[in-house]
Backbone as CSV, one residue per row, in Angstrom:
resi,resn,N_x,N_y,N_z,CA_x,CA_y,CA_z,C_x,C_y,C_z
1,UNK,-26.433,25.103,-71.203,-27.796,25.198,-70.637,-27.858,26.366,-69.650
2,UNK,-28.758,27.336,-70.000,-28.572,28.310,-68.482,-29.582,28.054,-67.271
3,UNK,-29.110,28.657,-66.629,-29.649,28.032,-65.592,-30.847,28.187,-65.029
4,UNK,-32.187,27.546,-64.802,-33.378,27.842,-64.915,-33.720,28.583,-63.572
5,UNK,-34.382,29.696,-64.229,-35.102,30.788,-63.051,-35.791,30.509,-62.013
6,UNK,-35.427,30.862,-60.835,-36.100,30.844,-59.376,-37.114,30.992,-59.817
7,UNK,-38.163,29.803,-59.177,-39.589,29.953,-58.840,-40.005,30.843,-57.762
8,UNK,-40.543,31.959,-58.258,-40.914,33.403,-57.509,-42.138,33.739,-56.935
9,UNK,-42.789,33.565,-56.220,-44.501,33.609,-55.539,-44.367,34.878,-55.434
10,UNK,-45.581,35.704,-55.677,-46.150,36.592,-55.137,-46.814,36.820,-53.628
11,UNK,-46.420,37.454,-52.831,-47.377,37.947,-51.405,-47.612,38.700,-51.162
12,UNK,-49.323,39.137,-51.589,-49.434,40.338,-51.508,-50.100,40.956,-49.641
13,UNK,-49.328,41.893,-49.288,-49.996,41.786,-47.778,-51.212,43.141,-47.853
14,UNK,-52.715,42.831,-47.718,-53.009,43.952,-47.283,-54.498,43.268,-46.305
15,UNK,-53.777,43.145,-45.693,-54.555,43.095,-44.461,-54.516,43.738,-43.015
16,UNK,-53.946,45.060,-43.499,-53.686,46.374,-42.529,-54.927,46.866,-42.293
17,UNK,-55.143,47.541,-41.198,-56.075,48.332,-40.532,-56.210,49.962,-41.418
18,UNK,-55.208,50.560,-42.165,-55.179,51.823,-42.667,-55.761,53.070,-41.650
19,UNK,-55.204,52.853,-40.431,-56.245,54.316,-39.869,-56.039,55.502,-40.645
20,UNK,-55.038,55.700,-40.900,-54.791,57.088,-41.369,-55.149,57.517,-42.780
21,UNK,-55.886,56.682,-43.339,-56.531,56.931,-44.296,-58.047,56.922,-44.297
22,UNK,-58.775,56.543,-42.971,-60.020,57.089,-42.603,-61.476,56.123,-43.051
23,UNK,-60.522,55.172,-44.015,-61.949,54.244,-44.651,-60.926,53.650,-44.987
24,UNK,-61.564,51.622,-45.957,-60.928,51.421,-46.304,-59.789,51.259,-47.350
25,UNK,-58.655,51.633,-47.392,-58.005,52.589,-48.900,-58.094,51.601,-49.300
26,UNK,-58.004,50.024,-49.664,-58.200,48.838,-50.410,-58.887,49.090,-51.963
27,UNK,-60.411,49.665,-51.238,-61.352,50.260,-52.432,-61.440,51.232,-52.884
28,UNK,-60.315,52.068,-52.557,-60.114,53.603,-52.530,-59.625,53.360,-54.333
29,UNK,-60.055,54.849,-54.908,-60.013,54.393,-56.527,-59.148,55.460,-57.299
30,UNK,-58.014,54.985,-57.755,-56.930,55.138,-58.818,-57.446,56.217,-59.842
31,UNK,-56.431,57.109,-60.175,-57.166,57.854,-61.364,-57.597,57.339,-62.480
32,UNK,-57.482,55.427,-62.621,-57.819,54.936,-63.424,-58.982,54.502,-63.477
33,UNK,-59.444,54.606,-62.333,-60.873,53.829,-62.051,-60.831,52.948,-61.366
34,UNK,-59.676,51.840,-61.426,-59.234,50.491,-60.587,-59.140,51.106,-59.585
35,UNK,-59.403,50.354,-58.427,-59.285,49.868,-56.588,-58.032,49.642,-56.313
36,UNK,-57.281,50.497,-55.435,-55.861,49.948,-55.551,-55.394,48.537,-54.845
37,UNK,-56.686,47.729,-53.883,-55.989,46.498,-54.328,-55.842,45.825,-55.263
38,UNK,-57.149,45.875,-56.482,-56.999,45.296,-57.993,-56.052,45.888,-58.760
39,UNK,-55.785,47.103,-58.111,-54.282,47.460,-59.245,-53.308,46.605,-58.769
40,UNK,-53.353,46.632,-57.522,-51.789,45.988,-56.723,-51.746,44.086,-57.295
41,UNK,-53.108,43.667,-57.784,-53.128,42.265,-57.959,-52.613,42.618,-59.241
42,UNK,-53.279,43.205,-59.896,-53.096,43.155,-61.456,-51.507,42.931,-62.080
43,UNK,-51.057,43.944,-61.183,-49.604,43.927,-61.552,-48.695,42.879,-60.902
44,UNK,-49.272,42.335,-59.582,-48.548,41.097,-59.509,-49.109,39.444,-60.367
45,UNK,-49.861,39.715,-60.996,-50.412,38.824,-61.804,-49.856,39.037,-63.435
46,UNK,-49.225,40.110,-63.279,-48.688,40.479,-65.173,-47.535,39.705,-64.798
47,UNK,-46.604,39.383,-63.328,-45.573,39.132,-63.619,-45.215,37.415,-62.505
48,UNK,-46.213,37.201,-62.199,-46.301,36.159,-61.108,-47.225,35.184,-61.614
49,UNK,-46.752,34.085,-61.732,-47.179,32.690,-62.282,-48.614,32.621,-60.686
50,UNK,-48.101,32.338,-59.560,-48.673,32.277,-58.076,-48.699,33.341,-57.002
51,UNK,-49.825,33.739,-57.212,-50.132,35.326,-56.118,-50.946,34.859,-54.875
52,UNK,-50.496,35.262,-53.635,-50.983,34.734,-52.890,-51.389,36.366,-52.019
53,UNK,-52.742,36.581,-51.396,-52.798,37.625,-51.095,-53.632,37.307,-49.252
54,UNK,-53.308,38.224,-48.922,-52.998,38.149,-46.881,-54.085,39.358,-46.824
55,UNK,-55.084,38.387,-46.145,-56.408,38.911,-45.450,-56.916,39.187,-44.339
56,UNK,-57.818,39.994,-43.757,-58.106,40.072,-42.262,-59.084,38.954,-42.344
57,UNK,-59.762,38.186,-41.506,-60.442,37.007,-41.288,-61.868,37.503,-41.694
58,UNK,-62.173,38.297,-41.278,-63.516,38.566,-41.827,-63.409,39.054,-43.218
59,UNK,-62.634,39.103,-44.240,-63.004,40.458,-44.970,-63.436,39.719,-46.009
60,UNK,-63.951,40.077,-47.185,-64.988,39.317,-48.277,-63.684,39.445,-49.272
61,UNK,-63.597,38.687,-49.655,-63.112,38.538,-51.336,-63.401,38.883,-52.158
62,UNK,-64.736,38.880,-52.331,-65.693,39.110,-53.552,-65.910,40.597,-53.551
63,UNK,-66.140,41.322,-52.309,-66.661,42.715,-51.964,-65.069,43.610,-52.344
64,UNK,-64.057,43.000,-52.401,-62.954,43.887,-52.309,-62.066,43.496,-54.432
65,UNK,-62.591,42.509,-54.063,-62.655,42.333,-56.587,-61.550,41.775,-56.342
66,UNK,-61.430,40.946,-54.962,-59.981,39.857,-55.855,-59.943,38.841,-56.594
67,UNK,-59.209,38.977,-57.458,-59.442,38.209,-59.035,-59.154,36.785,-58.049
68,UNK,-60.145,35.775,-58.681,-60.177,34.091,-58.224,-59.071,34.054,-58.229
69,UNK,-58.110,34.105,-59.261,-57.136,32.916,-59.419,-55.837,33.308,-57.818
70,UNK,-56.147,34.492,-57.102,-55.374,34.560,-56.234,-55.726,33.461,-54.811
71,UNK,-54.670,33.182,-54.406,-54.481,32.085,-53.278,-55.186,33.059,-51.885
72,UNK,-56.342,32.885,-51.495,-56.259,34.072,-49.872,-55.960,33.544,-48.915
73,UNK,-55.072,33.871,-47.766,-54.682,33.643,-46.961,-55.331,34.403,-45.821
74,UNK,-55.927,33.808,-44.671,-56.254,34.377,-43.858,-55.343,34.832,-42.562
75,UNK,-55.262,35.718,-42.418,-54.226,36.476,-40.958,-55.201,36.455,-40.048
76,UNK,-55.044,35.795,-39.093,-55.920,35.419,-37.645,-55.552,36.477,-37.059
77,UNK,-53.919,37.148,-36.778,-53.496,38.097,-35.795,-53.347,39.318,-36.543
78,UNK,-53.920,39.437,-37.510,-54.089,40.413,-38.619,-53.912,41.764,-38.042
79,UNK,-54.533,42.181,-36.480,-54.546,43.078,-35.911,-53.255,43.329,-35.052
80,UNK,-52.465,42.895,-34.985,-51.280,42.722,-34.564,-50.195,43.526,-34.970
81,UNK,-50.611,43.400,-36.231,-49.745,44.576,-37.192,-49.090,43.809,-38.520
82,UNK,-48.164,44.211,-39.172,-47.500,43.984,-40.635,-46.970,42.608,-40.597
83,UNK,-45.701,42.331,-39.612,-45.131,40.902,-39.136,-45.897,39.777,-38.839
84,UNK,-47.070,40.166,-37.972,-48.304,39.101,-37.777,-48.568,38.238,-39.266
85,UNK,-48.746,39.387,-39.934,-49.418,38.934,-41.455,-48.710,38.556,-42.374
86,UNK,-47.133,39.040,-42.263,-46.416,38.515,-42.932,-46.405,37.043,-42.639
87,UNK,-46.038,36.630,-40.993,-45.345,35.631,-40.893,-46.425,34.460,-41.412
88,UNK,-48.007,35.061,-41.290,-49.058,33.785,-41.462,-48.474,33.854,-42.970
89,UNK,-48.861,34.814,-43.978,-48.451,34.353,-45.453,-47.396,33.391,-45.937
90,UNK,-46.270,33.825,-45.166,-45.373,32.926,-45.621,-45.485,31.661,-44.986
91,UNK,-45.710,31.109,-44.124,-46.106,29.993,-43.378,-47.441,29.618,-44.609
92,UNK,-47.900,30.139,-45.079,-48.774,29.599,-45.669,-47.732,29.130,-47.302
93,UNK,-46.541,29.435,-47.837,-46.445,28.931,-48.685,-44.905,28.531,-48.746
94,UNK,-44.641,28.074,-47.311,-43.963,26.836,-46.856,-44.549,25.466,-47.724
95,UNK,-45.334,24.984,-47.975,-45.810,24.079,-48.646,-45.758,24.165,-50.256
96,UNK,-45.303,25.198,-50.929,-45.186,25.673,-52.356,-43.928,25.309,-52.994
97,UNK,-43.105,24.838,-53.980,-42.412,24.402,-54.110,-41.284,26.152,-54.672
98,UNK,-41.889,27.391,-54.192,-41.337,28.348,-54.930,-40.160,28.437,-53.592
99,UNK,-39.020,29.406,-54.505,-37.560,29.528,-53.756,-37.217,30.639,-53.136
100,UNK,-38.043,31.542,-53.351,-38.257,33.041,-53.211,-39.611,33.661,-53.272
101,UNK,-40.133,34.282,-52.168,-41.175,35.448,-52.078,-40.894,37.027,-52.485
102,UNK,-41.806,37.498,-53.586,-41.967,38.629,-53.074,-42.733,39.424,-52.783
103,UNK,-42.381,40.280,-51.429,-43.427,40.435,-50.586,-44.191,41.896,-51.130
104,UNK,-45.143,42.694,-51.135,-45.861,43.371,-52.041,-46.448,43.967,-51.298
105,UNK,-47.072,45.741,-50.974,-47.395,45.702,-50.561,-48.933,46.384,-50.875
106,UNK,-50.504,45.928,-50.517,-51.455,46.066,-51.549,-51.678,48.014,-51.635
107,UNK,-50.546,48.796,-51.106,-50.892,50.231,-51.091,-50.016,51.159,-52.158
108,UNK,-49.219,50.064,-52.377,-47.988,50.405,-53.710,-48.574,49.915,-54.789
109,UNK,-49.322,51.153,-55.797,-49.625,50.834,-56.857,-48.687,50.718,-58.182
110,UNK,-47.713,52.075,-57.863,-46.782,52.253,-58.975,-45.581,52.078,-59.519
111,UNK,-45.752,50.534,-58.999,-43.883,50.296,-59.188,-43.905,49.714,-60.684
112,UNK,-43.279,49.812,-61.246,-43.108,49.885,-62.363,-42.612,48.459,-62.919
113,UNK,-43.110,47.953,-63.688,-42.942,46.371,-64.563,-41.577,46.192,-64.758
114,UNK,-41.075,46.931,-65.276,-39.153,46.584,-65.372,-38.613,46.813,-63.942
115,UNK,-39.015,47.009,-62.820,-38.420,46.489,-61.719,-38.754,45.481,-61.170
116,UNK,-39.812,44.858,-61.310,-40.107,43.740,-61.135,-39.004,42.818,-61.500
117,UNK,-39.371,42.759,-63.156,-38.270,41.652,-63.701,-36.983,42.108,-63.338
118,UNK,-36.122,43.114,-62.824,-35.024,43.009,-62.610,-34.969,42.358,-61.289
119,UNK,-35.599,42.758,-60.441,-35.819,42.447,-59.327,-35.644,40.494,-59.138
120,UNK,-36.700,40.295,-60.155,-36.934,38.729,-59.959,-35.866,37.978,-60.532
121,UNK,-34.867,38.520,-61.265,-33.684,38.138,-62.045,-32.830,37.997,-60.978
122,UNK,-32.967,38.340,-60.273,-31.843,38.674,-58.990,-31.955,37.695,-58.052
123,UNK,-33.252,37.038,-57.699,-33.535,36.282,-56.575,-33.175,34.867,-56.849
124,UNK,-32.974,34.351,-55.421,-32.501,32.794,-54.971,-32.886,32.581,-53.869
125,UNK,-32.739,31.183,-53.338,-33.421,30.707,-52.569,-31.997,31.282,-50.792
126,UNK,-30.957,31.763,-51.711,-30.427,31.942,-50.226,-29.836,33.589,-50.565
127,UNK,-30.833,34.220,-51.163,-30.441,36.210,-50.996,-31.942,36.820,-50.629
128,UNK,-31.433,37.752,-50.265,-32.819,39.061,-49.925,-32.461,40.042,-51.074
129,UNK,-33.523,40.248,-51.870,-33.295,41.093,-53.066,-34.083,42.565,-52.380
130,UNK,-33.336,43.829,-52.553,-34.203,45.171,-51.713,-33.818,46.221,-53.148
131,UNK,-34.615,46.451,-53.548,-34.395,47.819,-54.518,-34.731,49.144,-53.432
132,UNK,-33.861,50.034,-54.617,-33.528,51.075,-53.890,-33.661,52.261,-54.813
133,UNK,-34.230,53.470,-54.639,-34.752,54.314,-55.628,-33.698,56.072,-55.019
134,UNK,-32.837,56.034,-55.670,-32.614,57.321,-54.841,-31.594,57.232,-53.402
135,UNK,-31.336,56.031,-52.799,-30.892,56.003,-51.701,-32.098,55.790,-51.038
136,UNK,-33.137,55.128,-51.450,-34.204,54.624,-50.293,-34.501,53.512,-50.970
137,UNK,-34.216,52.338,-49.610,-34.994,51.426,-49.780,-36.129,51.277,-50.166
138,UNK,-36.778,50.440,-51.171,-38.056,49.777,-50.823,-38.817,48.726,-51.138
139,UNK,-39.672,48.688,-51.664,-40.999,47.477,-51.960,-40.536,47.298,-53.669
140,UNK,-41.205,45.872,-53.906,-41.223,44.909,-53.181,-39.768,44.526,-52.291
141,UNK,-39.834,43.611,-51.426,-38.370,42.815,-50.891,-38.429,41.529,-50.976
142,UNK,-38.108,40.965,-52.084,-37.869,39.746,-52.048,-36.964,38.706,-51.166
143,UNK,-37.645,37.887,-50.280,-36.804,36.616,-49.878,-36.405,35.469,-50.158
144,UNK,-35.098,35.199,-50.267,-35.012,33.148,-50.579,-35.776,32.398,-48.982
145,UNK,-36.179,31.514,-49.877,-36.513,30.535,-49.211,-35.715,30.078,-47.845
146,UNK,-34.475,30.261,-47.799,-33.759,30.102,-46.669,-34.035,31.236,-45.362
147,UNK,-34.856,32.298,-45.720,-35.278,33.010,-44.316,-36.764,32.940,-44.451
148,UNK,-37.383,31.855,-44.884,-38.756,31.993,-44.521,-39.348,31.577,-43.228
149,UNK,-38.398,30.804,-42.702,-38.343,30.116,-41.296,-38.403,31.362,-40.274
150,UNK,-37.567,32.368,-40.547,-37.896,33.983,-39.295,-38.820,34.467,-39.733
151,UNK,-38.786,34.374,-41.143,-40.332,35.104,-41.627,-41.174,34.818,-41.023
152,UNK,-41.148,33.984,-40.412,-42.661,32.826,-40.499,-42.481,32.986,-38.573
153,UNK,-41.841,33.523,-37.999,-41.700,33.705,-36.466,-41.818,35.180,-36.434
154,UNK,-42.458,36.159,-37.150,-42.627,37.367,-37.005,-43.656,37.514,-36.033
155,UNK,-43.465,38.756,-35.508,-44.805,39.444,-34.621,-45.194,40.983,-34.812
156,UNK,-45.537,40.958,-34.323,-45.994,42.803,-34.080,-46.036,43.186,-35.777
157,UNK,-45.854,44.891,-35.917,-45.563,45.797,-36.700,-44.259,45.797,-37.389
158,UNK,-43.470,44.651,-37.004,-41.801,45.194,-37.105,-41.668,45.071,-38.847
159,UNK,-42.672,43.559,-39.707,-42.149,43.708,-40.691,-41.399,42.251,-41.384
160,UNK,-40.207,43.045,-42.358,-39.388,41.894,-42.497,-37.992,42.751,-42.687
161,UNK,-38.010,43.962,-41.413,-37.168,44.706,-41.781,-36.242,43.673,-40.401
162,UNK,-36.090,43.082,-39.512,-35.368,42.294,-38.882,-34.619,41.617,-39.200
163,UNK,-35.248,40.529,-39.673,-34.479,39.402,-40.735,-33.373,40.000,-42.067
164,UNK,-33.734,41.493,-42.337,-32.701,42.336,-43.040,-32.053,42.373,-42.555
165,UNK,-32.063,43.079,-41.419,-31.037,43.585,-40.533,-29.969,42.207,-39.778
166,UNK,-30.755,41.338,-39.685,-29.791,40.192,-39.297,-29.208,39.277,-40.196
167,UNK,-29.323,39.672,-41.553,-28.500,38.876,-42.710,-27.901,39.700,-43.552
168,UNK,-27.248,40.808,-43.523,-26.668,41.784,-44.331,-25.763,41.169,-45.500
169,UNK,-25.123,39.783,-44.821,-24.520,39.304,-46.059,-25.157,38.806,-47.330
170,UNK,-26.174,38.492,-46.847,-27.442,37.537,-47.851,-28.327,38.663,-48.825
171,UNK,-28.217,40.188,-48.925,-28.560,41.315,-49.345,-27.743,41.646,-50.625
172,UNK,-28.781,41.652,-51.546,-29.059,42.150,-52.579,-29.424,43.141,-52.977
173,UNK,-29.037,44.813,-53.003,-29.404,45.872,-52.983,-29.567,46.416,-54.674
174,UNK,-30.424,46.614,-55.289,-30.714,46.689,-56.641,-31.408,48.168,-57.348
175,UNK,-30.253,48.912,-57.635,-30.699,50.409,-57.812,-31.732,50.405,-59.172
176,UNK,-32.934,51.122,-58.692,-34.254,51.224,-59.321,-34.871,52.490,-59.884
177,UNK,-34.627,52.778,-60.888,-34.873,54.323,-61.707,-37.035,53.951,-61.700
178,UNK,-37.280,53.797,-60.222,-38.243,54.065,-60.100,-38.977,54.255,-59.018
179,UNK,-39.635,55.724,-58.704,-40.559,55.655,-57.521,-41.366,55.354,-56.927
180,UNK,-41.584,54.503,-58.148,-43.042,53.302,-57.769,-42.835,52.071,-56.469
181,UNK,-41.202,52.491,-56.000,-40.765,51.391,-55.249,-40.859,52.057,-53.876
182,UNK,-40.947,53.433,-53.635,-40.925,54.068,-52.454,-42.345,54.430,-52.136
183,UNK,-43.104,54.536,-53.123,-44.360,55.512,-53.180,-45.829,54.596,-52.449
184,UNK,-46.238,55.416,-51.311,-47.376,54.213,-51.199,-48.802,54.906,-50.572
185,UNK,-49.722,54.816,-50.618,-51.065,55.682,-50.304,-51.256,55.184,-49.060
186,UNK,-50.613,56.256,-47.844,-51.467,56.460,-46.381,-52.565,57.220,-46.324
187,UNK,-52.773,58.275,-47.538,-54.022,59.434,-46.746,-54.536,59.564,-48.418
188,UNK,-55.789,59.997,-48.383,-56.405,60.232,-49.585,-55.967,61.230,-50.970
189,UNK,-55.318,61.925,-50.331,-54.983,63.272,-51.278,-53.637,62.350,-52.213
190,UNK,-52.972,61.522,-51.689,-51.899,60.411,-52.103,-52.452,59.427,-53.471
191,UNK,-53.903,59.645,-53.727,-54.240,58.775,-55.177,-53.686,59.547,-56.251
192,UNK,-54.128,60.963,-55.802,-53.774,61.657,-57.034,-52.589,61.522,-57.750
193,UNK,-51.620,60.712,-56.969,-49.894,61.000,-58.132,-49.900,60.636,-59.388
194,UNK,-49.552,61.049,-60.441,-49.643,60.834,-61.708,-48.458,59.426,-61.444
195,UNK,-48.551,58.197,-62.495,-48.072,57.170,-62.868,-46.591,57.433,-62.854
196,UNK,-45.990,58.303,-63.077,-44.704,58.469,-63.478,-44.182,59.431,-62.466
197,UNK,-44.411,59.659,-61.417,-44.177,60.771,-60.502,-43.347,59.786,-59.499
């Protein structure tokens, strides 16, 4: 019998402020036409049974095209920075019976479908899965269930680069023949990258 696959949630965080992109890049539009948060759902929905996506308190659902079937989570300290929002998401699916998050972020459109599944092949409820493109870390970073508890005590801007840094043994580093894992839109001229760049 092999052994049945970690139940894997999706979290998608974009409930950032974006200054440096001048408006909000959420609705900012893909050379495809798609909104790169509906790209960023889309693709965690090709590969995620449960997508759960991290909101500022006011922001509309409907006005920004997130597909129903996603879970929204509201970030109260949303303004706080990245960790704020992380820690509400995952606190929000403390109650989910999944063993592993991975965390997503809604400005990374182009990571590529076969890192995903390698990615999710990798995860358990007691490793941090981090692909790495080149010698750079990046997105997604999957967590087991066993650090959702610091997750879930985050603050500020810092992230979930802490809880890395304080479990090095529990790290899963997973080399990724893709830049879709580093690549992410701060400023407008940044839509333009072709898919494969």
């Amino acid at each position: 019998m092999p052994a049945q696959p970690v139940i894997c949630t999706a979290l998608v965080l974009a409930a950032g402020r974006a200054q440096r992109f001048g408006s909000d890049k959420r609705l900012a539009r893909l050379p495809s036409g798609h909104t790169l948060l509906a790209t960023a759902l889309a693709r965690a929905f090709d590969h995620f049974a449960d997508v759960h996506v991290v909101l500022r308190p006011g922001d509309d659902a409907q006005h920004l095209g997130i597909d129903p079937r996603a879970h929204i989570v509201r970030a109260e300290q949303a303004a706080l920075g990245m960790g704020a929002s992380l820690a509400t998401g995952v606190t929000a699916l403390l109650q989910t019976q999944a063993q592993a998050v991975a965390v997503l972020l809604a400005d990374m459109p182009w990571i590529a479908p076969g890192s995903l599944q390698t990615l999710c092949r990798q995860a358990s409820a007691a490793h941090i899965v981090l692909p790495q493109y080149q010698g750079q870390r990046g997105h997604p970073v999957i967590f087991g269930r066993a650090f959702w508890p610091a997750l879930a005590q985050l603050q500020g801007d810092q992230g979930g680069r802490q809880v890395i840094l304080d479990n090095p043994h529990a790290c899963i580093t997973v080399a990724v023949d893709d830049a879709g894992v580093v690549l992410d839109v701060d400023v407008p001229q940044a839509l333009g990258l072709p898919m494969g760049h």
